[in-house]
N, C-alpha and C positions, 0 to 999 in steps of 0.2 A: 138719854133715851126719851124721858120727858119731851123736849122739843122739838125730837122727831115725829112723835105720836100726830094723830093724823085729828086725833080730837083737843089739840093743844090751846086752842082760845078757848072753848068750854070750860076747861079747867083753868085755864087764867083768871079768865069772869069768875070763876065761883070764886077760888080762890082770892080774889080781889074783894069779893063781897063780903066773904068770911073775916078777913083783915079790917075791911071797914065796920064790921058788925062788932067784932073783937076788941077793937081799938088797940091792935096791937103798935107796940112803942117803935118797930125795925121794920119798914115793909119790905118783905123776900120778895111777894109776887112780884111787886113794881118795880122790883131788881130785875127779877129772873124777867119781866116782859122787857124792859129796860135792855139787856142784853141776849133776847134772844133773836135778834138779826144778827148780833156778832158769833153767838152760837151757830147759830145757821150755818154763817159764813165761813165757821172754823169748820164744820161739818163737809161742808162742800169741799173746803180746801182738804179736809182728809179725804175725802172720797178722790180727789182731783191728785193726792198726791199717792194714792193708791191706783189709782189708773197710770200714773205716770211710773210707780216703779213695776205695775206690771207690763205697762209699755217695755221700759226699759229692759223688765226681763227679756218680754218675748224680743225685744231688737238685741239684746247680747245672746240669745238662744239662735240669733239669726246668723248675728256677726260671726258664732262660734263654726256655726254649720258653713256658713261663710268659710269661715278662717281652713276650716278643714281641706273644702274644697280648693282652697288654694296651697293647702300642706299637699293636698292629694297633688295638683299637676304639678307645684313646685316637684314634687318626687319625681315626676313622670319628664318634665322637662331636665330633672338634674341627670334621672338615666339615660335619658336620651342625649345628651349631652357628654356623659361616660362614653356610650356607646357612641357614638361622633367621634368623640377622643381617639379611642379604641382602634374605630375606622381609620380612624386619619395615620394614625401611628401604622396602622397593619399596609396603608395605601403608598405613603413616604417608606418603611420595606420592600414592599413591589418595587417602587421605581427604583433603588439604590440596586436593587438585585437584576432589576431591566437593564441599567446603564453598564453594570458589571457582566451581564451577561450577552449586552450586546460587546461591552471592550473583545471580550472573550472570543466571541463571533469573528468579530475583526482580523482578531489573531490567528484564530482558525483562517479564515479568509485567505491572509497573507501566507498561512502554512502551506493552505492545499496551493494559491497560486504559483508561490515557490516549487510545490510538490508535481505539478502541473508541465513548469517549465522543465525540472529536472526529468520527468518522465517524457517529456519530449526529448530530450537532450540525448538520453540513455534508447528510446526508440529509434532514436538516429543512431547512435552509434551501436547500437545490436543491429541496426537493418544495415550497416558500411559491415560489419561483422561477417556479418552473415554473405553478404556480398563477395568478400575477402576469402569466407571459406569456400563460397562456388569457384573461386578464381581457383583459390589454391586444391579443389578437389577437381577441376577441369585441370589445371597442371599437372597432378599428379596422376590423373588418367592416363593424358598426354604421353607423360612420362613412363607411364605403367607400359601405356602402348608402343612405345618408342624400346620399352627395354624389351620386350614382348618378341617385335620386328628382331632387334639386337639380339636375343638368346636364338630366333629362328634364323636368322644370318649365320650366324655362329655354328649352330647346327649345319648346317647346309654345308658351310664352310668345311666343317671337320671332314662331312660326308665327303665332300669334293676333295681334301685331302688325300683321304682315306683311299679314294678310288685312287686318285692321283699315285698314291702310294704302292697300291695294290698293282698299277699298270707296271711297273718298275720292275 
């Protein structure tokens, strides 16, 4: 504390004078001015080494605040990265269920085509059917008319018998 004092040669000089008045046998002063550039020197370097670990602080106060922020997007990029995952897996089910349900399609495709041609097939042959029945319900008119004529022949007939018989 001594050598930092601001009145530090004043009290050197006296102090040097005192010794020289005294006759003292060990001079301190002449020590302590002797070493007080090393004092100094030790003094600065504490100051200098108290700057430096409060440097240090505030740069590991920085680093940490640092470090955070990269805890923080680290997080943010790992979830988004889940979530990518997530995506991808849910997008590769789509398509597996796309190409299943186009097979599926296909199948269907092929069913109704088949279903298509066999309803044509069956439309042809209900319209030849149906054709078949005008034939055979024009026949049995035909027929109906023909037996019709025949019961009224027949008729006629007996009548003309009948007279025939009656003339007799």
């Amino acid at each position: 504390e001594l050598v930092t004092r601001t009145d530090f040669e004043e009290i050197l000089t006296m102090a040097a004078r005192y010794e020289e008045l005294s006759s003292a046998s060990v001079s301190y002063i002449s020590r302590l001015s002797m070493y007080r550039s090393v004092i100094k020197e030790g003094i600065k370097a504490s100051q200098r080494v108290q700057l430096a670990q409060q440097r240090a602080r505030l740069l590991k106060d920085m680093a940490m605040e640092k470090q955070k922020n990269v805890d923080a997007e680290f997080a943010l990029v790992k979830s988004l990265a889940q979530r990518g995952d997530a995506l991808y897996v849910k997008i590769f089910a789509i398509k597996k269920l796309v190409l299943k349900l186009e097979a599926e399609k296909e199948e269907v495709d092929v069913s109704f085509q088949k279903s298509v041609g066999n309803l044509s097939r069956v439309i042809e042959e209900a319209s030849q059917a149906y054709e078949e029945y005008h034939v055979v319900v024009r026949k049995w008119k035909e027929e109906q008319a023909t037996e019709e004529f025949s019961r009224e022949a027949i008729e006629s007939a007996e009548v003309v018998w009948v007279q025939f018989l009656s003339s007799l």
